[in-house]
C-alpha positions in Angstrom: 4.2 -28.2 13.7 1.9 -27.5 16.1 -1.9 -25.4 14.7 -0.9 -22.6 17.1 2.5 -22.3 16.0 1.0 -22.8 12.0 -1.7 -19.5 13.0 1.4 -17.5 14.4 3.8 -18.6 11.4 0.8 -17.7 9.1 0.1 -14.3 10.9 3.2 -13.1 10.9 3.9 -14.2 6.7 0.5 -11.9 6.2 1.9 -8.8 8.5 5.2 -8.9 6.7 3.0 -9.4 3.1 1.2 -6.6 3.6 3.8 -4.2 5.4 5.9 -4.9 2.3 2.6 -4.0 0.2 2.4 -0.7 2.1 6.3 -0.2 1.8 5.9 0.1 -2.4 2.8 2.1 -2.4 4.6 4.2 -0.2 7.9 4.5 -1.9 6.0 4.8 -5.3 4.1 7.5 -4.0 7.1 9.6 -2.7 9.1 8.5 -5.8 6.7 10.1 -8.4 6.6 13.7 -6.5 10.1 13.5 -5.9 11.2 13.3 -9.8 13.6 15.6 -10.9 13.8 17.7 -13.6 13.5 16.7 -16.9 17.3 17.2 -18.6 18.7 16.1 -21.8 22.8 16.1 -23.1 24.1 19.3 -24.1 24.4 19.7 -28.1 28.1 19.3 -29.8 29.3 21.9 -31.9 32.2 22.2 -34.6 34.4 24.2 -32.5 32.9 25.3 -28.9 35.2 23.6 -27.1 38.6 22.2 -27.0 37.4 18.8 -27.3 34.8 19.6 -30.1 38.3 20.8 -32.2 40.1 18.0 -31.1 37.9 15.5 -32.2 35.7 16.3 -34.8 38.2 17.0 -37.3 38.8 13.2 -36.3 35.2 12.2 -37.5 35.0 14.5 -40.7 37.3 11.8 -42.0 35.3 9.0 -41.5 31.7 8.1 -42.8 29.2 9.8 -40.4 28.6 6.4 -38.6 31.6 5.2 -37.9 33.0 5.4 -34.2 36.4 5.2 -32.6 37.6 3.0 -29.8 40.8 2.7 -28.0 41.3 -0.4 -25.3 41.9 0.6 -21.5 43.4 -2.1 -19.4 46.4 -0.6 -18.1 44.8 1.2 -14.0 46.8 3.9 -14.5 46.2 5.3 -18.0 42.6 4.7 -16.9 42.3 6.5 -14.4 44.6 9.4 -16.4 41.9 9.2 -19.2 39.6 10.3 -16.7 41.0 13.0 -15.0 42.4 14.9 -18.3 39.2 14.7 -20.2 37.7 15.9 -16.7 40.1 18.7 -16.8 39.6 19.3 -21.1 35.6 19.5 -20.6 34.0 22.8 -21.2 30.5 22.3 -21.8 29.3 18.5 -19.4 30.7 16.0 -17.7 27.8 12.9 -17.7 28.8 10.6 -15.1 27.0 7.1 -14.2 28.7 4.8 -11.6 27.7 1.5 -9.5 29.8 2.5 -7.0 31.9 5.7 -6.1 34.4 5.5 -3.3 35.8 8.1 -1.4 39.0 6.8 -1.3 42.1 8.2 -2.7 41.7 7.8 -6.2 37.8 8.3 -5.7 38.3 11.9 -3.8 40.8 13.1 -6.7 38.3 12.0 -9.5 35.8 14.2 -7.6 38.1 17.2 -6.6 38.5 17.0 -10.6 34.7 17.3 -11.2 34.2 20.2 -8.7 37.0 21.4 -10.8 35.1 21.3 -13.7 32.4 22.6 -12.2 34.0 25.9 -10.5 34.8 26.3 -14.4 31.3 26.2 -15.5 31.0 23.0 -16.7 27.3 21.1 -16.1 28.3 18.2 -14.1 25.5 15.0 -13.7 26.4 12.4 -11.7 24.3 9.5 -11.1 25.2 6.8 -8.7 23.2 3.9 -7.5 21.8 3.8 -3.9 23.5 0.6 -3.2 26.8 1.7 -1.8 25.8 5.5 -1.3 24.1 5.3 2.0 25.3 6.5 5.0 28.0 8.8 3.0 25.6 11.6 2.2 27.1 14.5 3.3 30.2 14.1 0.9 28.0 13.9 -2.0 25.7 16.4 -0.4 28.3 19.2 -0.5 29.2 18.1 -4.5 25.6 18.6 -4.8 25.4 21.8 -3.5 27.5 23.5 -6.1 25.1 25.1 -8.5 26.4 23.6 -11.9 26.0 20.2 -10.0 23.4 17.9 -9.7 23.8 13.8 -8.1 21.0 11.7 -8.7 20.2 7.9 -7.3 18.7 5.0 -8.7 16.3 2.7 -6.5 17.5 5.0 -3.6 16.2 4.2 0.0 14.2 6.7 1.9 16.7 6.5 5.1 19.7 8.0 4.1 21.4 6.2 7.3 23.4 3.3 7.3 21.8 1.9 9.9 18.7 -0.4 11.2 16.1 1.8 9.5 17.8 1.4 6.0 18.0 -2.1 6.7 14.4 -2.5 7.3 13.3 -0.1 4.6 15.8 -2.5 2.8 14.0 -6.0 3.5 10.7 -4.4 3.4 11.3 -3.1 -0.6 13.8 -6.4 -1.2 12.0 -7.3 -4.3 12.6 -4.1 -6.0 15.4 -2.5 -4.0 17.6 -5.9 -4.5 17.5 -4.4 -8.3 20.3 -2.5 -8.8 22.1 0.0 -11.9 25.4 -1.7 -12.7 26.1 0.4 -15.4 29.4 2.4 -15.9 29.7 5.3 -18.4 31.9 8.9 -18.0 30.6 11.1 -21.3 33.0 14.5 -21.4 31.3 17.3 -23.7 29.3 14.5 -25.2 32.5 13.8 -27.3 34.5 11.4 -25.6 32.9 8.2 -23.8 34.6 6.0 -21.7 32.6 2.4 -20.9 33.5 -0.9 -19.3 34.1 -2.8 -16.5 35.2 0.0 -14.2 33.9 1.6 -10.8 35.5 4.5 -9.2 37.9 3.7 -6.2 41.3 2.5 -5.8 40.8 -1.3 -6.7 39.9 -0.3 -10.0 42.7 2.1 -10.4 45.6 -0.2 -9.0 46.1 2.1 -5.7 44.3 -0.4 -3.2 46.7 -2.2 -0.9 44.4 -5.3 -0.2 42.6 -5.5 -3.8 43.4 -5.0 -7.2 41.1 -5.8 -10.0 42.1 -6.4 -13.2 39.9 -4.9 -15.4 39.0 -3.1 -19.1 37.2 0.0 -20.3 36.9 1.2 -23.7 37.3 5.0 -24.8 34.9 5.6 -27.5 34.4 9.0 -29.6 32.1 9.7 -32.6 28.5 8.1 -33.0 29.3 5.1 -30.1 29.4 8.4 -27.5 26.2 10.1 -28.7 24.6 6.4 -27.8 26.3 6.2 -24.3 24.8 9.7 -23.6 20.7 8.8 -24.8 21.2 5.9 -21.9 22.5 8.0 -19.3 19.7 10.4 -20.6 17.1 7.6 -20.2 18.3 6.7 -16.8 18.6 10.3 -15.6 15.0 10.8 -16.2 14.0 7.3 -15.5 11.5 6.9 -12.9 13.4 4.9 -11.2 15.9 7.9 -10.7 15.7 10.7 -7.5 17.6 13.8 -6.9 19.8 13.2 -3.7 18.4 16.7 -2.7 15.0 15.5 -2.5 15.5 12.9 0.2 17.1 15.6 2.4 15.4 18.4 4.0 18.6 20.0 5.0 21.8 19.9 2.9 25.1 18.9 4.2 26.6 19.2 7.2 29.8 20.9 5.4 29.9 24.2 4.5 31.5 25.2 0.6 34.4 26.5 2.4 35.0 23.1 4.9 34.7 21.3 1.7 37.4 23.3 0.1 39.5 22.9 2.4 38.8 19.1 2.9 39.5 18.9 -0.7 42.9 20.4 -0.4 43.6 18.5 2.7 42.8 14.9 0.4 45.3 16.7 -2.4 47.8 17.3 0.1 47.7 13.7 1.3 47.9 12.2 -1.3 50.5 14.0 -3.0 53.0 11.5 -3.0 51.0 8.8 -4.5 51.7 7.1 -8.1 48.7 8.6 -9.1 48.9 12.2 -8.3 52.6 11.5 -9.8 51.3 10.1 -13.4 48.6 12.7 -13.3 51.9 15.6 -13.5 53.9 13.6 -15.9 51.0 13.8 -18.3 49.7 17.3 -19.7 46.9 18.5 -18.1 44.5 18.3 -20.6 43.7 17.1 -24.2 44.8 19.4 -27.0 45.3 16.9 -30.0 44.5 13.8 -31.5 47.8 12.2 -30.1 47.3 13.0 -26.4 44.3 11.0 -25.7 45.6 8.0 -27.4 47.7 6.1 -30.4 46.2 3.2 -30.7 42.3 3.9 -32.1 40.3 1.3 -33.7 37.7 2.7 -36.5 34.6 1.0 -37.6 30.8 1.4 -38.4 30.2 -1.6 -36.4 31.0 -0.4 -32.3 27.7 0.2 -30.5 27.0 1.2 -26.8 24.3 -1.0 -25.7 22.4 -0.7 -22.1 19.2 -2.4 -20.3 16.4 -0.4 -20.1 15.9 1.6 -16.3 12.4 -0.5 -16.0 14.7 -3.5 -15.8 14.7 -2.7 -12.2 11.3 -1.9 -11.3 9.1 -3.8 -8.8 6.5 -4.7 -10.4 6.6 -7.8 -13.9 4.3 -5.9 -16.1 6.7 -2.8 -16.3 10.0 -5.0 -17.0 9.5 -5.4 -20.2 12.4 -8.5 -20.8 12.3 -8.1 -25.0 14.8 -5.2 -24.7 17.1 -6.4 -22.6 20.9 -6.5 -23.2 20.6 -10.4 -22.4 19.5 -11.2 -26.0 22.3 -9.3 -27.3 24.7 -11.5 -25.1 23.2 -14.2 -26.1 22.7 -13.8 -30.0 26.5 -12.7 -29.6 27.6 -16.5 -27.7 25.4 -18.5 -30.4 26.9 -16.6 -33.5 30.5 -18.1 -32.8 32.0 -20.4 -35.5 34.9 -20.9 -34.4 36.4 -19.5 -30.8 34.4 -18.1 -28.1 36.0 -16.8 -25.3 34.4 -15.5 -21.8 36.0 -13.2 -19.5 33.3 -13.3 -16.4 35.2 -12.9 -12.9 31.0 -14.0 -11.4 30.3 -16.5 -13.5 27.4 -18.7 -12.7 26.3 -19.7 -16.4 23.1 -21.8 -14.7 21.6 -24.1 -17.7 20.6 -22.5 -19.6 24.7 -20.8 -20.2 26.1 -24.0 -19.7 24.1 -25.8 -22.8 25.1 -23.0 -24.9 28.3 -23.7 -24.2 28.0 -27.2 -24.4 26.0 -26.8 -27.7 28.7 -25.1 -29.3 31.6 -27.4 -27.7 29.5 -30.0 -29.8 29.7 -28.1 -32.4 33.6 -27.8 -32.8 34.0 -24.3 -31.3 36.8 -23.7 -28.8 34.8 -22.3 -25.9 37.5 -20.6 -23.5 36.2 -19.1 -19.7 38.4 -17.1 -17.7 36.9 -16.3 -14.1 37.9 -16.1 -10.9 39.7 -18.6 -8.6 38.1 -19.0 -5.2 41.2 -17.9 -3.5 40.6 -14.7 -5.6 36.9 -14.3 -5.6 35.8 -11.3 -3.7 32.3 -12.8 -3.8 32.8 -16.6 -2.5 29.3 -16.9 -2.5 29.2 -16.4 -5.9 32.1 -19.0 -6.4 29.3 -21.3 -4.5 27.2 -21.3 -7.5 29.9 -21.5 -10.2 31.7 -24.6 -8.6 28.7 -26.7 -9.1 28.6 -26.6 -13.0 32.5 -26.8 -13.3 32.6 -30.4 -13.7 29.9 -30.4 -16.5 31.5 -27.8 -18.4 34.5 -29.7 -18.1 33.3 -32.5 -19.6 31.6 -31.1 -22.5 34.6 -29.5 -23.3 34.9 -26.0 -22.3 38.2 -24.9 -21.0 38.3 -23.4 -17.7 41.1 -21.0 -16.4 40.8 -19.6 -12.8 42.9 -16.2 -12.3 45.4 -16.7 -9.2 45.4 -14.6 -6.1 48.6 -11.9 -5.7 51.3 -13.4 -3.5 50.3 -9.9 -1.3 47.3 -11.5 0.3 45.5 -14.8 -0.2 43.3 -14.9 2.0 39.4 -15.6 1.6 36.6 -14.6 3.3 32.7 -14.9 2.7 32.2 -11.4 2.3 35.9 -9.7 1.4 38.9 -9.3 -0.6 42.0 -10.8 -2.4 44.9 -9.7 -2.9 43.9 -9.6 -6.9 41.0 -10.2 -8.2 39.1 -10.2 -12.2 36.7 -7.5 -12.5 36.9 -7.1 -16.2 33.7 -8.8 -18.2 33.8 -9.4 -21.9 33.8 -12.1 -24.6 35.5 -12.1 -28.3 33.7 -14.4 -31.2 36.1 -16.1 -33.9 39.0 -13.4 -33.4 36.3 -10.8 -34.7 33.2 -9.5 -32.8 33.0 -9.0 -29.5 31.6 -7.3 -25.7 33.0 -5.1 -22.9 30.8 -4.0 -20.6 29.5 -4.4 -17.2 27.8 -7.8 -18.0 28.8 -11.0 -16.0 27.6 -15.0 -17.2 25.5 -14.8 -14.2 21.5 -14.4 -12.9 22.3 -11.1 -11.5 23.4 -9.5 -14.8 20.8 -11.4 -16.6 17.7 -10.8 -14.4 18.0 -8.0 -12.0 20.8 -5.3 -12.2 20.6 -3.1 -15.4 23.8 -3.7 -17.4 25.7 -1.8 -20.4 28.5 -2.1 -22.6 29.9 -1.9 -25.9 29.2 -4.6 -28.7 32.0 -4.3 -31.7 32.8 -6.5 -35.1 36.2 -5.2 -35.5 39.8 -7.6 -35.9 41.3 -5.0 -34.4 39.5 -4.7 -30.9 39.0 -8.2 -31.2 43.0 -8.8 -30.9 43.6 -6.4 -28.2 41.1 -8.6 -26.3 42.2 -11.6 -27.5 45.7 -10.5 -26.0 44.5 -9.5 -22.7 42.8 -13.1 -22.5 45.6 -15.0 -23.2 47.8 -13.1 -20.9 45.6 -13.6 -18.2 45.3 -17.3 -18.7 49.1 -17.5 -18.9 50.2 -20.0 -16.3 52.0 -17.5 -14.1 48.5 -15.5 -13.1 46.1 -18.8 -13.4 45.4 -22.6 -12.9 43.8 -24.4 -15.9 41.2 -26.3 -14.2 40.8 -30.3 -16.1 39.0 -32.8 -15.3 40.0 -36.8 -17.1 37.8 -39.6 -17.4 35.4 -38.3 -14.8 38.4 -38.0 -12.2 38.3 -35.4 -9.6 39.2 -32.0 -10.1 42.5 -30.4 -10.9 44.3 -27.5 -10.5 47.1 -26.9 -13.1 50.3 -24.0 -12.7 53.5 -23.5 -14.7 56.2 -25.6 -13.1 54.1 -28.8 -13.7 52.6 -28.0 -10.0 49.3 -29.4 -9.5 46.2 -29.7 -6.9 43.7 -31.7 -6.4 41.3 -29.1 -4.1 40.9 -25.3 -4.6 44.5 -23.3 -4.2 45.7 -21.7 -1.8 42.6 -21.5 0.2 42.0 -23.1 3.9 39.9 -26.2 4.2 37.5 -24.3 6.0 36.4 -21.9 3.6 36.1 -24.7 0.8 33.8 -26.6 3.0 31.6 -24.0 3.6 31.6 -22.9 -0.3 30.6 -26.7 -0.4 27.4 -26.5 2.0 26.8 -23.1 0.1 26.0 -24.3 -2.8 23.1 -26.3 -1.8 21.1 -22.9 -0.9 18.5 -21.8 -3.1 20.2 -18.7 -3.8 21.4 -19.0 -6.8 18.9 -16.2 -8.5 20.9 -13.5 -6.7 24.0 -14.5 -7.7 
């Protein structure tokens, strides 16, 4: 390299230094004036609302620390457990997604919290930046409802989806590629639901390209009033801005455009499944029995979450000793006998992969269910997994890759599946366990804030243990193995057998081949 080209490489490395420099002073400076209110959860009562009856009769049965939980897989009575306790609130609806889609099953979730709202219920909903931008006006005209207020976490200045957000994007990279991965819906602070689950129709079954599968957990009693202090901490985190405050004029839609918009998305989607299974159930909650059989009790379920700070730009303030990873990981070295992984991005990096090896070594059957690469809707994540597989293999650990739908298998760097794993969680010896938001990878580890729900109950652990083993069966995934240091192979029911990635072009394995040897894999 030549000294001139060295000055103008060196030169431009300071300009971008110190615009970056001038792009946090900047944002911190608008951040702090721009804070919203402070705002706490509404108190419960014995009796204000329906749900307060419903449930607390529930609880006056039980010790005062012991919390219920009930285990979501099935889309639909997912997404039904959302819209009726939506529809049963009276008093808040606290609301905290990664992402929010305004698709179908997205537009009816938020038709039923302007519901709520119209009925004088306090609606927060907090979303993160990430997948907000350039859909303002939308959330805008939620916003502008007066028992409304939408908040963003690490939101950028431009509210565009275009070049300037990009910029603003790459100029704040070190803290704006921090992101809130929590996912937490809190109706009357009584009734909790956490897990693995955004909002849109891939998590709800109704997408025609994608389907996740994927878990939540419907909590009441003492595990709820812990999910609401997070989305309290995060609400008035400083890390956390009104949408209002980065618009000087509202939306472009006027309350009675909105309206109508909303009835036009009823009316379309009318026919759906969804809008179907929301009639065939009764509109709202009015005893024990309607929001579900099938509750687990114990003193020993506890709603968990990373602190906001997680994400801030600058070390000193990310303060790593509270951080859900030592939960996780005090949770993978207690096992004795069985632990099982559900990550669908799993990148366990070495540290991961010699706790599992550790406890292989120690006689524990370690078990990881993740995603195939024909099903990945991350390949570049896959990039990062493939290159520990063979390690993990031979130590022991027994890897089962979840198989695309026969409706698409496709792959693409950046795109979908025809089904994909969303759902992250582990189960210890047939006994304790995790659902949450929390994947075996650097991203959930070191820069998105994560949350979920740690539990020491036989009875949760079994429903989990079930959904496992179904989705290792051989009919939905291969069993990767590995003999004697042979190459990789892929194993199916039917004896069928590969020796490269299924049911993926030679194309796209080739480049997840050259991808791995990026230095990326701290994103991941």
């Amino acid at each position: 390299m030549s000294l001139s080209l060295l000055r103008t490489v060196l030169l431009l490395t300071v300009i971008l230094v110190l615009l970056s420099v001038v792009a946090l002073w900047s944002w911190g400076r608008f951040a702090r004036s721009a804070q919203g209110e402070h705002a706490t959860t509404l108190p419960t009562s014995a009796d204000a609302t329906v749900l307060d009856r419903v449930i607390q009769p529930l609880l006056d049965e039980q010790d005062p620390d012991t919390s219920a939980a009930a285990f979501l897989d099935d889309p639909i009575n997912a997404f039904i457990a959302r819209v009726r306790s939506a529809r049963t609130a009276e008093r808040s609806l606290d609301i905290q997604y990664y992402i929010w889609e305004h698709d179908t099953t997205g537009r009816l979730l938020e038709h039923e919290i302007m519901r709520a709202a119209e009925r004088g219920v306090r609606v927060r909903l907090l979303l993160d930046d990430l997948s907000v931008g350039g859909r303002d006006n939308e959330f805008l005209a939620v916003d502008a409802h007066p028992n409304v207020e939408i908040r963003l976490f690490n939101p950028a200045r431009s509210r565009s989806a275009g070049m300037k957000r990009a910029i603003e994007m790459g100029l704040r990279f070190v803290g704006f590629n921090r992101r809130m991965h929590n996912k937490a819906w809190v109706a009357d602070n009584r009734l909790a639901i956490v897990g693995g689950r955004n909002i849109g129709d891939e998590y709800f079954g109704a997408s025609d390209a994608t389907n996740f599968r994927d878990t939540d957990l419907l909590l009441f009693g003492p595990a709820v009033e812990q999910t609401s202090t997070i989305f309290d901490t995060f609400w008035n985190a400083a890390e956390v801005i009104p949408l209002r405050a980065l618009h000087q004029k509202g939306s472009k839609w006027s309350a009675e455009e909105f309206l109508q918009r909303r009835e036009q998305w009823l009316d379309d989607a009318k026919s759906s499944q969804w809008v179907k299974a929301m009639r065939a159930h009764k509109a709202t909650i009015r005893s024990p029995d309607d929001i579900t059989r099938h509750l687990h009790w114990s003193s020993s379920i506890t709603v968990i979450s990373d602190p906001p700070a997680k994400a801030a730009p600058l070390a000193r303030h990310r303060i790593q000793a509270g951080w859900l990873l030592y939960d996780i990981n005090a949770l993978l070295y207690s096992a004795r006998r069985d632990l099982w992984i559900i990550s669908p991005y799993f990148v366990p990096g070495p540290a991961g992969s010699l706790i599992m090896a550790g406890q292989t070594y120690r006689d524990v059957d370690v078990r990881v269910l993740t995603n195939s690469l024909a099903a990945n809707d991350v390949p570049l994540v896959h990039a990062g997994y493939s290159k520990y597989r063979p390690a993990l293999l031979d130590a022991g650990v027994s890897l089962y890759e979840l198989r695309p739908s026969a409706k698409d298998t496709r792959t693409r760097i950046v795109g979908s599946s025809g089904a994909s794993l969303h759902s992250k969680a582990f189960v210890i010896d047939g006994q304790r366990g995790f659902l949450g938001s929390f994947n075996l990878d650097p991203r959930s580890a070191q820069l998105n804030t994560e949350m979920g729900v740690l539990f020491d109950d036989t009875g949760l652990a079994a429903e989990l243990t079930r959904f496992f083993e179904a989705s290792i069966a051989p009919e939905r995934a291969w069993q990767v193995t590995r003999n004697n240091g042979d190459n990789l192979r892929w194993q199916a029911a039917g004896g069928n057998e590969w020796t490269h990635e299924p049911k993926t072009s030679l194309g796209i394995r080739v480049l997840v081949r050259l991808l791995r040897w990026l230095p990326i894999e701290s994103q991941l």
